[in-house]
N, C-alpha and C positions, 0 to 999 in steps of 0.2 A: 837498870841492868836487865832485869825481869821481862820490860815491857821493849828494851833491843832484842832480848833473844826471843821473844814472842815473834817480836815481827821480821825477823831472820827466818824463824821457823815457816811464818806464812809465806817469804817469798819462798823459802826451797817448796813449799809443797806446791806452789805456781808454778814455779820452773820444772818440777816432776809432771804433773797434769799438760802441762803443755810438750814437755820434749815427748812425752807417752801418745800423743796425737800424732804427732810429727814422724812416728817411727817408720823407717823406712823408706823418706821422704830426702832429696835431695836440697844445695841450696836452691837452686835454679825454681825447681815442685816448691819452696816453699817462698819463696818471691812471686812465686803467681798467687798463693795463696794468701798471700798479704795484700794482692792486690784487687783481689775478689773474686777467687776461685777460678777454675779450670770449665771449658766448656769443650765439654769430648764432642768433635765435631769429625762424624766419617769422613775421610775424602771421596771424592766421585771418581772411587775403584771400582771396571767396571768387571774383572777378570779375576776368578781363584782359582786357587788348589784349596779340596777338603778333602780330609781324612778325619773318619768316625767310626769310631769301636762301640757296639752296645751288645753290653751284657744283660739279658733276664733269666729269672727265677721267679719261679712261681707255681702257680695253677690254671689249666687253661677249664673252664666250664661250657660244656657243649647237653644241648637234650639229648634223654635217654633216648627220643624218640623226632628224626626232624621235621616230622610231618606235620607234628603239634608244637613244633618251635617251642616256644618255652614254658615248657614239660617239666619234670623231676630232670633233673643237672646230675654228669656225672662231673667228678673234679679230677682233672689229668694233671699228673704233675710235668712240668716241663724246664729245661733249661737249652737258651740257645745262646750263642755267639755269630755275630755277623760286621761284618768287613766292610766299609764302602772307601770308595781314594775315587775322585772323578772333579772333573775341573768345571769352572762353573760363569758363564757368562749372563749378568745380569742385565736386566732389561725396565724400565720405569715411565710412568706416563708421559710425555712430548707435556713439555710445559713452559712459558716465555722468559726461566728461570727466577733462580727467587733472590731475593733481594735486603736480607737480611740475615744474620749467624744462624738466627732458629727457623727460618725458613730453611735455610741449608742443609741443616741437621735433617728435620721432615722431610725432604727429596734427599739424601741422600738413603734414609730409611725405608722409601717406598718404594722397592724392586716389588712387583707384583708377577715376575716372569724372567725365564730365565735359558740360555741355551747350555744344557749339562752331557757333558761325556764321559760315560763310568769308565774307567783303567779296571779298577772291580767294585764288584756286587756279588755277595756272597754269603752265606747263612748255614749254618750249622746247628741242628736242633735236636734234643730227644725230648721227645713227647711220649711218656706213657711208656717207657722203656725202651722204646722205636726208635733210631736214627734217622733220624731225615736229612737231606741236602739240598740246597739249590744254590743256580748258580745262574747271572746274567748269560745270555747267551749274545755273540757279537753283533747280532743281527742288530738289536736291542739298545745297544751300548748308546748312541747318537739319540740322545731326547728333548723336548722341550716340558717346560714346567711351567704353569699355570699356577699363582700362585693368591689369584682373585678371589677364588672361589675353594672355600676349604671345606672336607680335605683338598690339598691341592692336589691338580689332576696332571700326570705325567704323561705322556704319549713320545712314542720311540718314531722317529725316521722316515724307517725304512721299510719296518716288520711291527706285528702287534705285540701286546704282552701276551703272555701266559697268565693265568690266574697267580701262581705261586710266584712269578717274576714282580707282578702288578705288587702283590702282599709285602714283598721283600723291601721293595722303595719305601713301602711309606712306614718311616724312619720317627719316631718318637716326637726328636727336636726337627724343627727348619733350618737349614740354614743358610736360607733366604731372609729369615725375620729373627735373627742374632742380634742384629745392630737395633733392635726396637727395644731390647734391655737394657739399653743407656739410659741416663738423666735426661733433661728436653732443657735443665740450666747449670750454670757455671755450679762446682762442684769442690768441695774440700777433705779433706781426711775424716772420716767420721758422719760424713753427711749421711743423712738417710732420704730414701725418696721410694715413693709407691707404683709399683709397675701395671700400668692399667690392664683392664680385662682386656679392651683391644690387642695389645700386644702379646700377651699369655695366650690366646686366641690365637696369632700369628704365627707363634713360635712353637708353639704346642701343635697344631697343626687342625684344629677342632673347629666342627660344625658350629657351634656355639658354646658361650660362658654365660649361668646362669648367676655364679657369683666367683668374683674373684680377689684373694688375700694374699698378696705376695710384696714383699717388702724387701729393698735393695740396701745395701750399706757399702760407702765407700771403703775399705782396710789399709790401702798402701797408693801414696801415689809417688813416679820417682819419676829423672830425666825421661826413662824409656818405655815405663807406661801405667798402670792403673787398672788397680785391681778391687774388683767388686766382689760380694757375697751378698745372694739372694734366699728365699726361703720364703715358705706359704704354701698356699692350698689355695686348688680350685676347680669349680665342681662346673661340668660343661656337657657336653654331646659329640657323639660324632656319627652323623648319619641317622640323625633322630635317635640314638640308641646312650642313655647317660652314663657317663663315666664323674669318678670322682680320682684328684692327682694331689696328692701330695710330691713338693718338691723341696730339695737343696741344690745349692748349687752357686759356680765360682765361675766367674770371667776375669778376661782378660784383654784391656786395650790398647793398642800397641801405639803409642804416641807419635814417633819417627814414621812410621807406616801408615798411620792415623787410620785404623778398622779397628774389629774383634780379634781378635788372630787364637783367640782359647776359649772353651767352654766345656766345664765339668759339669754336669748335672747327677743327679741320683733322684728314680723316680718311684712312686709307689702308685701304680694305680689300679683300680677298681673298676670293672667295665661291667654291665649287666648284659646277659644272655639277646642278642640281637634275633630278628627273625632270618635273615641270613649268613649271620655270621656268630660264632661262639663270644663267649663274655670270657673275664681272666680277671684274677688278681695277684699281679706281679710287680717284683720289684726292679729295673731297670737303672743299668748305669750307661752314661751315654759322655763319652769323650770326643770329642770335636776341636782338629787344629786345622784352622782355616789363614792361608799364607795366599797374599797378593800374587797376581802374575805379572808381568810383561810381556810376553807373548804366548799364545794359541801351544800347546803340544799335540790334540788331536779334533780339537774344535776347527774349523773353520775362519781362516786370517779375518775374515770379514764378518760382523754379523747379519742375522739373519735380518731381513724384516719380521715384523710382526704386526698383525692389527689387535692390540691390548682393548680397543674398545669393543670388541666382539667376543663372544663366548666362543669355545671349541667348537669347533665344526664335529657331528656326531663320528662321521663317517671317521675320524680319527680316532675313537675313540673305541673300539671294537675292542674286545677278550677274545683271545682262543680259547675255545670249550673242548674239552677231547672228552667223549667215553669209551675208557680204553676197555669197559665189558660189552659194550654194545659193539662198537668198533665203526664211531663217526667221530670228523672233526666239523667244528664249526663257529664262525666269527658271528659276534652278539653284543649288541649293547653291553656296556659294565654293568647294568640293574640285574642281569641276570647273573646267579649264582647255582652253581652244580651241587646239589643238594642230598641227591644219592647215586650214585652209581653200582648196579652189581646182577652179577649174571641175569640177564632177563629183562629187565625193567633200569629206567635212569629216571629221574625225577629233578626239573631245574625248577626251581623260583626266581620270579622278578620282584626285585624289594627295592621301593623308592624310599629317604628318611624313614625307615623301619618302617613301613607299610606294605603289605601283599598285594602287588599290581596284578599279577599273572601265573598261572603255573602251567608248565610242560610235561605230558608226561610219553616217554617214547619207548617205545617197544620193538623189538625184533619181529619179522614177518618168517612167515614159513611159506615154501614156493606151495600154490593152490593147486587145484586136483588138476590133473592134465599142465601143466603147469603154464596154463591159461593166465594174462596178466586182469587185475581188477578192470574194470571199465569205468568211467567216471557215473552212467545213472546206476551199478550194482553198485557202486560205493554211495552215492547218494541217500539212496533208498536204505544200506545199511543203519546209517546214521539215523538216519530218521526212526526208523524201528528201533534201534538201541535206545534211542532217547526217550521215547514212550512217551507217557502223560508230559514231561516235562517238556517237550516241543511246543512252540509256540509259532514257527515262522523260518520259514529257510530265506537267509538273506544274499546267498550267491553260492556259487560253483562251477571250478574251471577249469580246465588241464591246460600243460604245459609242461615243456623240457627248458630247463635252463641254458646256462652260458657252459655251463660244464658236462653236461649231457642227462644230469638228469629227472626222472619223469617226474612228475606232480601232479597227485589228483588234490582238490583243494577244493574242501565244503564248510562254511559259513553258515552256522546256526545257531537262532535267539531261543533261548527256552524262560524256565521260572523255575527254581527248585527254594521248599520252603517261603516261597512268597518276595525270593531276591530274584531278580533278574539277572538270568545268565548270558553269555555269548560263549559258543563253543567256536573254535574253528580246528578241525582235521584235517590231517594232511597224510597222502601215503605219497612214500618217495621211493622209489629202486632206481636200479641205475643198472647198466647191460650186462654185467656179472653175478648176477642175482641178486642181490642186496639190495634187504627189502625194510624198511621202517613205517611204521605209522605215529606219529608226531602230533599231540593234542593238547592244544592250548585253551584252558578254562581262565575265565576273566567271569567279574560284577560287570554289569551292564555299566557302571558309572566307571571302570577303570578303560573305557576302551578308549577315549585318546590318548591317557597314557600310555597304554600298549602299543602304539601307532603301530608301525608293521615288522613287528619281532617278526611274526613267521614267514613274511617273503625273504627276511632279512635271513632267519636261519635255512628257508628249502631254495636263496640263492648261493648259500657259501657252502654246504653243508660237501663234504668229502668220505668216501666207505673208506672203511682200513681193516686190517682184519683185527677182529677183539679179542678181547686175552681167553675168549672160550669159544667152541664151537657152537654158532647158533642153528646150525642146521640142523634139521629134526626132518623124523617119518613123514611124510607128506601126510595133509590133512591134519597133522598135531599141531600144537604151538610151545615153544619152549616156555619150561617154566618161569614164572615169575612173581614177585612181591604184590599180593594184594593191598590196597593204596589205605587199606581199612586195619590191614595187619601192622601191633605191634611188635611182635617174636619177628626179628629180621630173618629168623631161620624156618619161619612157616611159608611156604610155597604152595600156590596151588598149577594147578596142569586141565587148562580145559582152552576151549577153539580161541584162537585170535579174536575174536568177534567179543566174545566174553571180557578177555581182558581189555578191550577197549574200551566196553560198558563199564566197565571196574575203573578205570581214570576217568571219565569225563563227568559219571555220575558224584562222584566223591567231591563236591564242592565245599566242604568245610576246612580241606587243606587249603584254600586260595584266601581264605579269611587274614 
């Protein structure tokens, strides 16, 4: 009797262990699982709708000072909410198709590009007690996504980004690289499986992963779909600058629809102070309901072509820069970043993988005596006396009027300060309404084919507007501005244009 009810006893605790696997499991889910698991295979959809809500909280960390990039950090506290719903046509490398289940899976995973139409984009922040807003503009709305080269690079249409519009996309998760969170084999209630760094890499959106720990478990599988829970850590880059992420997070696979169609995530991460861009440590929740389409709402019935085997064409790839203290606009490579703007003086950097290609720095002009325009050998001749011992070689100089009218004087010179080799190249631009800039680009003699030609590129797009201050001054004077040596933003000094030109070109330790 002892030794039946023993063994009654072991089967009910069998039968408890196994129906505790099975929870939530249909018969249909559990005849595949008897028959050796489920293999979650996308289908070749190639059309969505997504909607993505993310929430942060946190700290944003920026230098006291951006000239010395990272300097003593002040810590801003910040919380933002942001909007996106935009439909999404994917695109995958031309291949003679594949020819087995796990082959299919891998092509149907490798969308590396994409044709995307925001309905909205939109973000809502207070930073530091400030309210900020942006918001996609319609110009903007019609983009294509690159998704080879990460961060992936988005480029609109019709029209460029804006700096804040460019910031706004790029979005925590991908979700281009959702379906890289799958298993790669058949699968049961309870299975666990390791999500490689490639993929986290993908989905994450990140320059690189130097390690990664994130581990998936199957929880429920039923007729209509399959649900996973993931979690882990992982420490990466993005644009040479390292972050580290802790994550949770819950999917969802829609069996009948056969994709992702859910994804919760909660994220924590850790960014360190970049040379163009501030660091943060915040916490992030990121909801994402991605639903198949059947037809276009404001994409295009057809899609586009694309050459996937070719990088972006540059020329696609421009920022709108505005200084609304100076009061110009201008389109520029994305390496360059607007670094100070304010009455007087604006200062941009060019930063590759957190490295300092180049720096700009531009000044307002005041009309000269008789209100005589500069001549290209008095501007020559300038330079060269400003640059003093440090001259080493004038390598060109030239005028010209652009496509929009206007003027450029443009002098090209190699010097040495401290024993590095330098390359200056200055430029004065005005244009028929008086508006007057001088525009100075210091580089290392070793960054100049990186630099390729930022400054035709900025004295051919560049546009006057009026700036939020008046820069017009007594003639002969030069409006004040920010000494490039000064850290008190509120120290100003007041002497002849000539001077504050020497004050930007000679300071080459900001370009470091």
């Amino acid at each position: 009797m002892q030794q039946h009810n023993a063994s009654s006893a072991l089967d009910r605790r069998k039968f408890l262990i196994a129906a505790s696997t099975m929870l939530g499991s249909t018969p249909l889910a559990l005849a595949e699982v008897k028959s050796g698991g489920i293999l979650l295979q996308p289908r070749t959809q190639d059309l969505y709708r997504i909607r993505m809500e993310v929430e942060v909280k946190g700290n944003v960390n920026v230098p006291r000072n951006p000239l010395t990039s990272r300097g003593m950090e002040l810590k801003l506290p910040i919380d933002s909410e942001a909007s996106f719903e935009y439909e999404e046509r994917l695109h995958v490398h031309a291949s003679k198709g594949p020819r087995n289940p796990s082959e299919q899976v891998r092509a149907a995973r490798g969308s590396i590009a994409a044709e995307r139409y925001y309905h909205r984009a939109e973000a809502e922040s207070t930073l530091n007690g400030k309210l900020h807003s942006v918001q996609l503009r319609d110009s903007v709305r019609d983009t294509i996504v690159r998704h080879d080269s990460r961060p992936e690079h988005v480029y609109a249409i019709e029209d460029f980004f804006r700096r804040e519009e460019l910031e706004l996309l790029r979005t925590p998760v991908s979700s281009l690289a959702v379906d890289q969170l799958l298993p790669g084999k058949p699968i049961k209630i309870g299975s666990q499986y390791t999500i490689s760094a490639a993929s986290m890499k993908s989905v994450l959106n990140l320059t690189a992963v130097m390690a990664c720990h994130v581990q998936a478990e199957v929880v429920a599988i039923s007729d209509e779909d399959v649900k996973i829970q993931l979690r882990g850590n992982v420490d990466g880059a993005v644009d040479g600058v390292p972050t580290i992420i802790r994550t949770v997070g819950k999917l969802t696979f829609d069996r009948k629809l056969a994709s992702c169609t859910w994804l919760a995530v909660a994220l924590h991460e850790t960014r360190e102070v970049g040379r163009a861009e501030p660091g943060f440590d915040v916490s992030a929740t990121i909801k994402m309901l991605r639903q198949p389409l059947k037809a276009t709402i404001a994409l295009p019935a057809v899609a586009r072509k694309m050459d996937l085997g070719e990088p972006v064409a540059e020329e696609l790839q421009y920022v709108s820069v505005t200084s609304e203290q100076i009061g110009f606009h201008v389109l520029l490579d994305r390496r360059w970043r607007m670094m100070r703007d304010q009455s007087g003086a604006a200062m941009m950097r060019m930063v590759e993988n957190d490295r300092s290609i180049g720096q700009c720095d531009i000044q307002p002009v005041t009309q000269l005596v008789d209100d005589q325009p500069w001549s290209l050998p008095a501007f020559e001749s300038n330079v060269q006396i400003l640059l003093g011992e440090q001259f080493v070689a004038m390598v060109e100089s030239d005028e010209r009027v652009t496509a929009s009218g206007t003027r450029v004087l443009r002098v090209v010179a190699n010097g040495s300060a401290e024993g590095v080799p330098i390359r200056w190249v200055m430029m004065h631009l005005s244009d028929g309404n008086g508006d007057q800039i001088v525009a100075t680009f210091t580089m290392e003699g070793s960054n100049i084919d990186a630099f390729g030609s930022s400054d035709m590129q900025f004295a051919g797009s560049i546009r006057f507007m009026k700036p939020a201050f008046s820069s017009k001054s007594p003639k002969g004077s030069a409006p004040a501005t920010l000494s490039s040596n000064d850290e008190d933003l509120s120290q100003h000094v007041n002497e002849t244009t000539a001077k504050q030109v020497a004050d930007s070109i000679l300071n080459v330790n900001t370009v470091r």
